[in-house]
C-alpha positions in Angstrom: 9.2 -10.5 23.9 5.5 -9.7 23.0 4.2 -9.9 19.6 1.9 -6.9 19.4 -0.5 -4.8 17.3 0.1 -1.1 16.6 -3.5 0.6 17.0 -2.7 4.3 17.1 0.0 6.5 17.2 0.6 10.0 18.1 4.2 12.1 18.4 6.2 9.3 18.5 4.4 7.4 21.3 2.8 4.0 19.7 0.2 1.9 21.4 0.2 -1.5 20.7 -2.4 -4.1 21.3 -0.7 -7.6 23.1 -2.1 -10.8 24.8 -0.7 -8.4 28.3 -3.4 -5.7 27.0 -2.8 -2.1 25.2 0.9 -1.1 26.3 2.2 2.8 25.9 5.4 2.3 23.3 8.7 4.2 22.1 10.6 2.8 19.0 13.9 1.0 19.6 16.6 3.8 18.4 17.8 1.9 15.4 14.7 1.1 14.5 13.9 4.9 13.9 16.6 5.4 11.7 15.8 2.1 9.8 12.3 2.3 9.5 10.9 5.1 6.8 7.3 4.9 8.8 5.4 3.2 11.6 1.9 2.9 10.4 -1.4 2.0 12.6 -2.3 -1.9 12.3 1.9 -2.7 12.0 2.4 -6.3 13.5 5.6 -6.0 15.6 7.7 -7.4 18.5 7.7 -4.9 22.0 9.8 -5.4 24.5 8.8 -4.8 28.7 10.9 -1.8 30.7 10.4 0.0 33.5 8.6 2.6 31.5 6.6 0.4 29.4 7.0 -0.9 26.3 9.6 -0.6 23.3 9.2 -1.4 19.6 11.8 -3.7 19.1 10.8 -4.9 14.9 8.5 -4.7 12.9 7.1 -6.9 11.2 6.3 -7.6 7.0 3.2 -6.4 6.1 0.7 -7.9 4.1 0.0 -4.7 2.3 -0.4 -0.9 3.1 -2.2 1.9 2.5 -0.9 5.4 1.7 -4.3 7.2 2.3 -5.0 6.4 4.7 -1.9 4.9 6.1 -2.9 1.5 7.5 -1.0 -1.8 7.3 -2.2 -5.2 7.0 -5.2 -5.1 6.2 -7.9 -8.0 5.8 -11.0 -6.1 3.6 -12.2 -2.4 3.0 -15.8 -1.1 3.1 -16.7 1.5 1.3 -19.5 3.1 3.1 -21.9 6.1 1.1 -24.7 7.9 1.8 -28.2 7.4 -0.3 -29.0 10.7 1.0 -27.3 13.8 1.9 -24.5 13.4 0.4 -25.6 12.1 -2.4 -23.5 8.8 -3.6 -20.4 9.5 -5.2 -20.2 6.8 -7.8 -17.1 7.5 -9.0 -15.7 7.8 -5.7 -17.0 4.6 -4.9 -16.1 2.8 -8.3 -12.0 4.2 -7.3 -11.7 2.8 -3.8 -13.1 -0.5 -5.4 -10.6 -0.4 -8.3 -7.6 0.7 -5.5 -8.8 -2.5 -3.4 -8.9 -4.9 -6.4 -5.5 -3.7 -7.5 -4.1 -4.0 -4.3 -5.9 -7.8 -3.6 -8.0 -6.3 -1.0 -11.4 -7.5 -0.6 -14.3 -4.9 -0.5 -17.7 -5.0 1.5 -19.9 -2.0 -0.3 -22.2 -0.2 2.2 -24.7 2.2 1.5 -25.7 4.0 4.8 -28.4 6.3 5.9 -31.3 3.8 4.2 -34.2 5.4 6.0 -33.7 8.6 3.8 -34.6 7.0 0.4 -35.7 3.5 0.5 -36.0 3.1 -3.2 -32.5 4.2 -4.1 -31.0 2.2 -1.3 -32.7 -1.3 -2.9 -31.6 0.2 -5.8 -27.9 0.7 -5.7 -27.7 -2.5 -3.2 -29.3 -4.5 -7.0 -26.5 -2.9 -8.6 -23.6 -3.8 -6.8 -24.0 -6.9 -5.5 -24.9 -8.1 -9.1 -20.8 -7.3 -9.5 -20.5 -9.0 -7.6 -19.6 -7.3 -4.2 -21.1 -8.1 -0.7 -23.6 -5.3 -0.2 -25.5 -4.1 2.9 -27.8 -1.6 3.5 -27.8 0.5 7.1 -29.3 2.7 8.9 -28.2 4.3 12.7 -31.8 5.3 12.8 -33.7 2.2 12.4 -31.2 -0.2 13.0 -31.2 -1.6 9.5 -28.2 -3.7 8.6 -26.0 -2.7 12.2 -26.4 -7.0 13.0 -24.7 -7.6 9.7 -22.2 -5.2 9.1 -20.9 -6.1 12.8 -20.4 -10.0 11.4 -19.0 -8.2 8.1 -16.1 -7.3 10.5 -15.9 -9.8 12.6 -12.3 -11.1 13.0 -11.0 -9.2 10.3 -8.9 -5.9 10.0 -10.9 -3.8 7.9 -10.6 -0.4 7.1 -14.2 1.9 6.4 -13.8 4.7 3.4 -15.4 6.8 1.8 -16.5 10.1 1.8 -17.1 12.4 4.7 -20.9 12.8 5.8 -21.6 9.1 5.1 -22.1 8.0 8.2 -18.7 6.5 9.0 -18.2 7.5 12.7 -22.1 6.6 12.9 -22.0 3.4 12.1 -19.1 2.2 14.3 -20.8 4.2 17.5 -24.0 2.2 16.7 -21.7 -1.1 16.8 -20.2 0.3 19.8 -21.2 3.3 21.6 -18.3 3.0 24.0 -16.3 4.3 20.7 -18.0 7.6 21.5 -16.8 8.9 17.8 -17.1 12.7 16.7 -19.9 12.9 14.3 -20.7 16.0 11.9 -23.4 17.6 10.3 -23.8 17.8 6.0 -23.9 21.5 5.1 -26.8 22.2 3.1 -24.9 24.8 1.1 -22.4 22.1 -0.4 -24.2 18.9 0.5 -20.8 17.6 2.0 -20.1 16.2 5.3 -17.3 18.0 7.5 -14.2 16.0 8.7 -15.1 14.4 12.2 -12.0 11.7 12.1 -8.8 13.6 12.4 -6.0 10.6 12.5 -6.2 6.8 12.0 -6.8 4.4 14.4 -7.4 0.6 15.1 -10.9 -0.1 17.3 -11.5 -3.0 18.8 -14.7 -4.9 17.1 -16.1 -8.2 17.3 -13.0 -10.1 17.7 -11.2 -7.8 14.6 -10.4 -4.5 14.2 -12.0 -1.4 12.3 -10.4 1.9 11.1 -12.7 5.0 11.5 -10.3 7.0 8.6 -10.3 10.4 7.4 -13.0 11.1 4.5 -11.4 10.8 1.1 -12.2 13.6 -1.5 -9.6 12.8 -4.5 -7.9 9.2 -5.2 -5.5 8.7 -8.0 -4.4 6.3 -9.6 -1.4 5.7 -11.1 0.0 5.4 -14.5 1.4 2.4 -14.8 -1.4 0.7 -13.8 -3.1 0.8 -17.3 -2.8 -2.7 -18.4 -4.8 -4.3 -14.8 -7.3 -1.3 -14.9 -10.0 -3.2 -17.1 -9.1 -6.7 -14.5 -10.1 -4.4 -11.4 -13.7 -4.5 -12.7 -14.7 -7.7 -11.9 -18.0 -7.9 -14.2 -15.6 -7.8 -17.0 -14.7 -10.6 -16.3 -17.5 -12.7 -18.1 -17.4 -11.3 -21.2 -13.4 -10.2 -21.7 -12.6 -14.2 -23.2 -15.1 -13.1 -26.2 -13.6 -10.0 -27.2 -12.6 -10.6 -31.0 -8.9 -8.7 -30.0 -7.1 -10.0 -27.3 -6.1 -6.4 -26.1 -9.6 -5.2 -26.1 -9.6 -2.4 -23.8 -13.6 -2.0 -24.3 -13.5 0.9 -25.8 -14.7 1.2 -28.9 -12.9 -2.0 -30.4 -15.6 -4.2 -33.0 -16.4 -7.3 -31.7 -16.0 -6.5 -27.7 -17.8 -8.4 -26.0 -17.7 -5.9 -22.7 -19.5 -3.7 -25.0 -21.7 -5.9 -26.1 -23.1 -6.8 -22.5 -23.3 -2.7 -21.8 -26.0 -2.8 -24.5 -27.5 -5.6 -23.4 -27.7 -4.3 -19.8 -25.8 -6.9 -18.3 -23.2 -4.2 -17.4 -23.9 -1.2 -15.2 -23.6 1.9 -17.5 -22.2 3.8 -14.4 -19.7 1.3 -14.0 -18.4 1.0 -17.8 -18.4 5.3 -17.5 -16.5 5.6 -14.4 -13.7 2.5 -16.1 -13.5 5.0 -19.2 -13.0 7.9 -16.8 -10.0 5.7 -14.8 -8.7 4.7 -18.2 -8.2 8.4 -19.5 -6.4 9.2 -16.2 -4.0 5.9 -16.5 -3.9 6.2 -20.7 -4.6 9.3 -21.7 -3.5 8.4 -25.6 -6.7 6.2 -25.2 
């Protein structure tokens, strides 16, 4: 028995990553009536035959995605444009909130530096005062390719955000043997087009990387109202000083999260975007 890696999977056909090398697997029968999903980066058992190789268990995760449907994964990095697109911020501010819900460290990456130097130095200042690690890249010049590779080295990490940032990009400069589909931004809607049509595990620097489809819309959920204000780390500081002990930072006297807003010691994009979240998870609020 081989304990194996699932790195992409496509009509019911899985292949899986062992210490033999990348073997062509089926699913044990009563594993597909036991199993609700296989998902990409599934740790699992595979068996040898004549034909190659067969699931035989999976494995517990760690943790999962549901968009996009990974497993087991070690960090996310949240990659944006500084420059056509434009940076999403509240996109941004809702895969950081998922990945702190879900215990998931985040790497922030602002991509496509040599279009607007100033706003790159700018929104790195921001975010890795959170704080977050925070790189700056370019494909063009270079810029940032040596230490987003060490970002991912050994790890299973999974790159979002939204198409047109540079995703595919980025991992082709890593790795140009990845050969990744990369699109254009239309003018007309300054958005990228979806060049990453399914999920799938790349080797990389002794780890692995998901290329995933680009995100437009992430929700999150209602009961989720109570850890929202804990998934924004700079709170943190400041939350022990509120004058209520369920301070929501609000409009509550006496909140300290406020407090350091006014004082600049909190992003006001950041405290927006957690109102914006809150109304979604709390509308009464």
């Amino acid at each position: 028995m081989l304990n194996g890696v699932i790195v992409k999977g496509v009509g019911g056909i899985y292949e899986v990553e062992t210490e033999q090398g990348r073997l062509q697997c089926s699913l044990r029968g009563k594993l597909r009536l036991s199993v609700e999903r296989v998902l990409v980066g599934d740790r699992v058992e595979v068996s040898l035959g004549s034909g190659g190789g067969v699931v035989e268990k999976i494995l517990p995760r760690i943790n999962e995605l549901v968009r996009p449907p990974v497993a087991n994964i070690d960090q996310v990095l949240v990659v944006c444009a500084v420059r056509q697109p434009s940076p999403n911020l509240v996109l941004l501010d809702r895969i950081l909130v998922q990945a702190e819900l879900m215990g998931i460290a985040s790497v922030v990456v602002f991509n496509k530096a040599d279009l607007d130097r100033g706003r790159a130095e700018e929104l790195r200042a921001l975010y890795s005062s959170i704080p977050y690690p925070t790189l700056v890249t370019s494909t063009v010049t270079q810029e940032g390719i040596a230490e987003l590779r060490q970002a991912l080295q050994g790890k299973v990490s999974v790159l979002a955000g939204p198409s047109g940032a540079g995703k595919s990009s980025l991992l082709n400069a890593l790795n140009p043997h990845f050969k990744l589909q990369t699109g254009e931004v239309s003018a007309k809607i300054h958005r990228g087009r979806h060049t990453t049509r399914q999920v799938e595990l790349l080797a990389c620097d002794q780890g692995y990387v998901a290329d995933t489809p680009g995100f437009s819309q992430l929700q999150l959920e209602p009961d989720q109202e109570d850890r929202l204000q804990f998934a924004f780390p700079e709170f943190g500081r400041y939350r022990a000083d509120c004058r209520f002990r369920g301070c929501m930072h609000r409009r509550e006297p006496d909140c300290a999260v406020l407090e350091a807003l006014a004082r600049g010691e909190i992003a006001p994009t950041r405290h927006e975007n957690y109102l914006l979240f809150l109304q979604e998870v709390a509308p009464r609020y």
